[in-house]
Backbone bond lengths (Angstrom), bond angles and torsions (degrees), N, CA, C in turn:
res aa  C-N    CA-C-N  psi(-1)  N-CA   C-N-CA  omega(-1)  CA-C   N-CA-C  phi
1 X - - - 1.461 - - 1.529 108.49 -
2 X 0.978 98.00 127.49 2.024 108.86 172.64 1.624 107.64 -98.47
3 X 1.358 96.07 122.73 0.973 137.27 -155.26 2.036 104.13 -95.59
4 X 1.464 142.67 74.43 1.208 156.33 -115.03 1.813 87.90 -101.13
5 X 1.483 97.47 -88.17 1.967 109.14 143.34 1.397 101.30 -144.10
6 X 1.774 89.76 -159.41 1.531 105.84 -141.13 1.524 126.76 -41.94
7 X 1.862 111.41 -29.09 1.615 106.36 -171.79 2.117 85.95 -131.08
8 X 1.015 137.54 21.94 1.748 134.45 143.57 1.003 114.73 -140.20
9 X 1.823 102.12 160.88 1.191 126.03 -132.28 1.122 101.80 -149.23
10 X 1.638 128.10 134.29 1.350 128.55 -163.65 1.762 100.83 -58.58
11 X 1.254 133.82 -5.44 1.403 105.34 -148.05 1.842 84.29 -110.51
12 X 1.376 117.82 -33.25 1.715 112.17 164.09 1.493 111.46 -54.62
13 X 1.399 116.44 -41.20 1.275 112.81 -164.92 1.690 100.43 -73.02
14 X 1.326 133.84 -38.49 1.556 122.83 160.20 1.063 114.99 -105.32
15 X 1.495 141.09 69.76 1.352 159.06 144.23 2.024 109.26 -81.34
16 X 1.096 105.21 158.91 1.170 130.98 163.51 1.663 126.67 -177.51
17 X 1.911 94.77 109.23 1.701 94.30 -171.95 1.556 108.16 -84.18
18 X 1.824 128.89 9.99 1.157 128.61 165.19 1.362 107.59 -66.77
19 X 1.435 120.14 -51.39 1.521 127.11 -148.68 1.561 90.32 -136.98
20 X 1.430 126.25 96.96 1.211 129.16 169.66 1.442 126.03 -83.52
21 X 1.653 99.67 -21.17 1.496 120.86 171.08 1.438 105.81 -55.71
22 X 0.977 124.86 -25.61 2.126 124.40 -156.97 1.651 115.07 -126.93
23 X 1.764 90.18 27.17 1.540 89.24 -166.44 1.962 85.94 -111.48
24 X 1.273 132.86 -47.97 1.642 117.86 176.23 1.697 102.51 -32.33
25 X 1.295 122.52 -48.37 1.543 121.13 -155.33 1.355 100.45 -78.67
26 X 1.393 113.86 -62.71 1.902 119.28 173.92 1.936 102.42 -37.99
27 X 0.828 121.15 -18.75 1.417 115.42 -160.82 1.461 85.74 -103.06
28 X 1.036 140.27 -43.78 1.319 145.19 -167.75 1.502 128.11 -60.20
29 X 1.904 91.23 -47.41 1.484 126.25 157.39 0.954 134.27 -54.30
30 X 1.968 111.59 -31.69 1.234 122.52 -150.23 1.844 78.97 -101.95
31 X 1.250 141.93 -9.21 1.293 131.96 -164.31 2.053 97.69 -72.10
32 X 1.163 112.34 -28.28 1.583 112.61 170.00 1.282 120.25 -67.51
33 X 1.343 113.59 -18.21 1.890 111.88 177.44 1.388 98.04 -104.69
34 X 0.966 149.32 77.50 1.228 154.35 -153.05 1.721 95.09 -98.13
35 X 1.807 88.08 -73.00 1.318 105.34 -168.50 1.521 110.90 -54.79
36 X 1.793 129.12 -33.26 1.081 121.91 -155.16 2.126 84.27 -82.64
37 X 0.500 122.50 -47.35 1.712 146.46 -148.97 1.749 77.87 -61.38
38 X 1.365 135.63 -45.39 1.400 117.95 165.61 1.523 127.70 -87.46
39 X 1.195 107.79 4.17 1.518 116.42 165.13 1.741 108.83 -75.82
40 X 1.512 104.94 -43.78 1.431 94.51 177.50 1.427 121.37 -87.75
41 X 1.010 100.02 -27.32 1.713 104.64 172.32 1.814 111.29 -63.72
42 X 1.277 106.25 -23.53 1.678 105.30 162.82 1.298 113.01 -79.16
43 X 1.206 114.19 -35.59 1.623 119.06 -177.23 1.984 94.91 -61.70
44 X 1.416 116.87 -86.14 1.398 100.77 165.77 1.452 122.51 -30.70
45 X 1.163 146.40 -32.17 1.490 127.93 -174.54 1.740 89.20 -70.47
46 X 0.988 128.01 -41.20 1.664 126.98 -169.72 1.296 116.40 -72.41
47 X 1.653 117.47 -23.34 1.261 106.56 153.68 1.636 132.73 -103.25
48 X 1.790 100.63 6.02 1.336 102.18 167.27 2.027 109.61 -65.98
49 X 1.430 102.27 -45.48 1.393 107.46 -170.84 1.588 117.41 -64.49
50 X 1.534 121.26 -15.82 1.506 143.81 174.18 1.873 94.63 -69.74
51 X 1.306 112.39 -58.92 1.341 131.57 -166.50 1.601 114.70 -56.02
52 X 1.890 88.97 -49.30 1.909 96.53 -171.79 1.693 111.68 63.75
53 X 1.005 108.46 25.20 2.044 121.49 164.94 0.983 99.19 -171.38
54 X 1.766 91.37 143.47 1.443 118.05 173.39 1.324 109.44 -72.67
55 X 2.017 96.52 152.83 1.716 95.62 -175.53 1.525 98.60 -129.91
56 X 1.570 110.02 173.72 1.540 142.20 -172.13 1.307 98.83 -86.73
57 X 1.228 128.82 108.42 1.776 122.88 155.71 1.179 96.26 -63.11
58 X 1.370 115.25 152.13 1.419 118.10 176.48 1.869 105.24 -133.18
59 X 1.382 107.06 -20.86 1.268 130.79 -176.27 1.201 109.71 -158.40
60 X 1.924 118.14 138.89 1.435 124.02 -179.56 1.044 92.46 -159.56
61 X 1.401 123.90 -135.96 1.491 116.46 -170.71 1.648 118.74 -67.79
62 X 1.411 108.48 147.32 1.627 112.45 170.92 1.266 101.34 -140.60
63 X 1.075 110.06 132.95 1.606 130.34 157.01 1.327 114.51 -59.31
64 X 1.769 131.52 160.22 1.689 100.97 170.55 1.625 131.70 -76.42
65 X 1.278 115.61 -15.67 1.093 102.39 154.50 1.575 138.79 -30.81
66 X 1.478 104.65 -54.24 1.447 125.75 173.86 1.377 109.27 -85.10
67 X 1.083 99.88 -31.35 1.959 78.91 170.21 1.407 125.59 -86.00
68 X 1.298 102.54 -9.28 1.552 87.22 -172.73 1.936 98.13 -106.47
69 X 1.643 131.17 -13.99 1.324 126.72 132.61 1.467 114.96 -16.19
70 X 1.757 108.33 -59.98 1.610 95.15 -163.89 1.072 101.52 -103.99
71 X 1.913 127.70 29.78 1.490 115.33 164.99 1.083 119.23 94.47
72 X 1.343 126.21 -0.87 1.712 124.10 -166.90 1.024 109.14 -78.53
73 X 1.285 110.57 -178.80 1.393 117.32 -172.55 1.364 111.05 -106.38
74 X 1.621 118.76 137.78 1.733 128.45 -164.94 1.406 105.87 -60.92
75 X 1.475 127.49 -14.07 1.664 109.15 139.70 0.940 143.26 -120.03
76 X 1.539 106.69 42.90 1.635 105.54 178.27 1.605 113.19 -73.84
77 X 1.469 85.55 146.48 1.701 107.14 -178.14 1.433 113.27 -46.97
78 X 1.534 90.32 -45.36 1.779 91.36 170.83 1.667 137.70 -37.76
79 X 1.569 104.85 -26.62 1.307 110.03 -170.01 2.122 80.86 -110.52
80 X 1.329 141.40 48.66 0.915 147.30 117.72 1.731 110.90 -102.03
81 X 0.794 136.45 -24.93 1.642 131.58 -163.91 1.297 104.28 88.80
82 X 1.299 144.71 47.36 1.293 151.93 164.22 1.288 129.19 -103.17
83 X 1.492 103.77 -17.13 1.676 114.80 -173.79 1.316 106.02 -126.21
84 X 1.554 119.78 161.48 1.506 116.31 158.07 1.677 94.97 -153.13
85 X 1.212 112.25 157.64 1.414 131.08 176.06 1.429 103.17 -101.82
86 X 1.491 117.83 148.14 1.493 119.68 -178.19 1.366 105.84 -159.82
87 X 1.543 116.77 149.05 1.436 108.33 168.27 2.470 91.98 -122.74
88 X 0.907 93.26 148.07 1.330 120.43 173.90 1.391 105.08 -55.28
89 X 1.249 139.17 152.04 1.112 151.69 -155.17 1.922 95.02 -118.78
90 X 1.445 132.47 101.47 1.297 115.79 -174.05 1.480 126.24 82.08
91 X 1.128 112.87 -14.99 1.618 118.21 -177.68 1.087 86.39 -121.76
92 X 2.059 106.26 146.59 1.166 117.61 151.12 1.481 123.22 -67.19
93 X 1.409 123.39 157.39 1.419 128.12 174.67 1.357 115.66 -46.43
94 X 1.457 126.42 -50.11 1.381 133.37 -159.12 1.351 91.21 -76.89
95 X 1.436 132.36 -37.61 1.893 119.20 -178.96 1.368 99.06 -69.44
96 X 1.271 123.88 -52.40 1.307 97.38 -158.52 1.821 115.71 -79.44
97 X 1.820 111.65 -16.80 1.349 104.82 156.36 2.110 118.18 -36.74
98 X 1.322 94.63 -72.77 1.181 102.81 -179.37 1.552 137.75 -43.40
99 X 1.698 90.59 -25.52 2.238 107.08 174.76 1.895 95.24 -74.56
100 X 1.545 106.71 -38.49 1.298 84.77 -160.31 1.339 101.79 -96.89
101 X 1.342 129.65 36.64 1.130 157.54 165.50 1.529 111.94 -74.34
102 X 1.316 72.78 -69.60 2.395 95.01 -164.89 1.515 83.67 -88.85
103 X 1.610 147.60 -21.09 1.332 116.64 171.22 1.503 119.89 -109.30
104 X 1.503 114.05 35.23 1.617 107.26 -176.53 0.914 122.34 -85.75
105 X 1.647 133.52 26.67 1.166 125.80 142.50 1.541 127.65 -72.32
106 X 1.814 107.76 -17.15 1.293 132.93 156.37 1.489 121.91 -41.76
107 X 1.430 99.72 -39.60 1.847 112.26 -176.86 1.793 102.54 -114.31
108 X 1.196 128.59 81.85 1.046 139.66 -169.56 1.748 111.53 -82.36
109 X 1.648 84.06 -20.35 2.479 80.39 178.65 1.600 72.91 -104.81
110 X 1.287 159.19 53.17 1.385 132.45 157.70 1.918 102.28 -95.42
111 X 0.965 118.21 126.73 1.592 129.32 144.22 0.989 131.25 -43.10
112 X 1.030 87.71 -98.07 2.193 112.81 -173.25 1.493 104.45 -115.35
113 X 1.221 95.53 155.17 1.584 118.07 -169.02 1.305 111.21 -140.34
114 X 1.514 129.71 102.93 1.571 116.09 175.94 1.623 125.92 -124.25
115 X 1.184 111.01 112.70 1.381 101.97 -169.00 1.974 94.89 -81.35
116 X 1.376 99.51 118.85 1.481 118.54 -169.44 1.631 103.17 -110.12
117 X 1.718 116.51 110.61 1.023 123.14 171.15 1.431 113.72 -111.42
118 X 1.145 141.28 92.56 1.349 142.36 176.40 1.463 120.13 -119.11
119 X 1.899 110.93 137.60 1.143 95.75 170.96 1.580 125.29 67.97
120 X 1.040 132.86 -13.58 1.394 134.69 -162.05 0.882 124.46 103.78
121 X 2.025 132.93 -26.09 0.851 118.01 173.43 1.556 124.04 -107.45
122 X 1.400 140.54 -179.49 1.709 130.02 -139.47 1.657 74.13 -161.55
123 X 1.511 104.11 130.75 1.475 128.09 161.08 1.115 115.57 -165.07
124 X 1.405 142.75 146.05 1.461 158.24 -176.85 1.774 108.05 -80.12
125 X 1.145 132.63 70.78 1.582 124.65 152.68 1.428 120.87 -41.55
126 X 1.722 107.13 105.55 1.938 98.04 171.54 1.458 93.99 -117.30
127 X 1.560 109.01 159.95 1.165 116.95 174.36 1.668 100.95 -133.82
128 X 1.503 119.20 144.20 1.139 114.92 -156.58 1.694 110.77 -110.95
129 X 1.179 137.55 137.09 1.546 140.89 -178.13 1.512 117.86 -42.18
130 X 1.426 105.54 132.60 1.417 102.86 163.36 1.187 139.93 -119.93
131 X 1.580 90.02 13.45 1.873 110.67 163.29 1.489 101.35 -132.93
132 X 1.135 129.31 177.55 1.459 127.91 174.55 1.309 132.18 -97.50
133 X 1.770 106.60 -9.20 1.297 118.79 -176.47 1.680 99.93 -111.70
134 X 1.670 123.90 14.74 1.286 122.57 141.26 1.711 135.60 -18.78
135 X 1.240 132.72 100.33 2.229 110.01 -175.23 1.715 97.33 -60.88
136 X 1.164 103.05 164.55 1.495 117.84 164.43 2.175 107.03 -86.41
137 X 0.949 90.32 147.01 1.469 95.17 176.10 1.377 111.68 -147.70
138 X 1.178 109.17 144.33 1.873 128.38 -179.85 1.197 118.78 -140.33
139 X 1.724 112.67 109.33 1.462 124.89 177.85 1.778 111.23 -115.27
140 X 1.084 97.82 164.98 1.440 116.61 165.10 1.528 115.86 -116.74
141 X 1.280 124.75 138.64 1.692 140.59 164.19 1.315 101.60 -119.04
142 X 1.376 116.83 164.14 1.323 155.35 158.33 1.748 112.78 -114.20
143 X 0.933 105.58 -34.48 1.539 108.42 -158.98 1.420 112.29 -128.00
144 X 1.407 114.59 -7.23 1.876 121.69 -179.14 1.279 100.51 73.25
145 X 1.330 138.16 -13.28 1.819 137.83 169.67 1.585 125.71 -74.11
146 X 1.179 98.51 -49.03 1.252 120.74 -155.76 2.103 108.17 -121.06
147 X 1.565 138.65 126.90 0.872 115.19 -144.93 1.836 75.33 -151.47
148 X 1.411 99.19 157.20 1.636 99.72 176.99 1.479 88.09 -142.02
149 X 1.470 99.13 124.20 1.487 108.33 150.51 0.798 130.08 -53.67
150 X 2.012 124.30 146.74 1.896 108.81 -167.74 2.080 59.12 -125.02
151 X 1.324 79.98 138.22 1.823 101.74 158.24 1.421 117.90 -76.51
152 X 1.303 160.65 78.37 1.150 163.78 151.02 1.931 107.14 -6.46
């Protein structure tokens, strides 16, 4: 097991329990984003410690095979190793949107922030900086199309 930092691990960060068929190759693929794949996994360690509970990757890197299986979009960060989707371990989505809200000076490589409600199901999309003088931003979807900025 590769070990990303202290609480993820290369093999959550290219997992998928939708499509188990496309996860040997995504993992294979994902050995070239190495470097980005610990940029975000630091970005999550910074909002695990904002949070105070451990969370579920649910999405991290995809190759296109796997991304376009689960629908993504032909530039999501994800199929660079820049993004991961997560739900909180015990907390609802909308609290912990809102902690890493009022503490994002706490998450200083964080990007984007999306509180993603679709369909029924609720997960947090972050995508992590690749310069340092990047703004932070926080939206909400319903639908993965359409996104509203929340002004901090």
């Amino acid at each position: 097991m590769i070990r990303l930092t202290e609480h993820f691990t290369f093999d959550e960060m290219t997992d998928s329990k939708k499509y188990p068929e496309l996860v040997d190759q995504n993992r294979r693929d994902a050995l070239g984003f190495m470097k980005q794949l610990k940029y975000i996994t630091g970005t999550l360690e910074e909002i695990r410690a904002v949070l105070g509970v451990p969370m579920t990757i649910t999405s991290g890197f995809r190759n296109g095979a796997l991304n376009k299986a689960a629908g993504g979009s032909a530039t999501s960060g994800h199929t660079k190793g820049l993004c991961a989707d997560f739900q909180p371990i015990g907390m609802e989505i909308s609290q912990a949107f809102e902690m890493i809200q009022a503490n994002k000076n706490k998450c200083p490589s964080l990007k984007k922030c999306i509180y993603e409600s679709i369909g029924g199901s609720k997960w947090l999309h972050v995508e992590t900086k690749t310069e340092a003088n990047q703004p932070q931003q926080f939206f909400t979807t319903n639908n993965g199309k359409t996104y509203t900025e929340i002004k901090a």
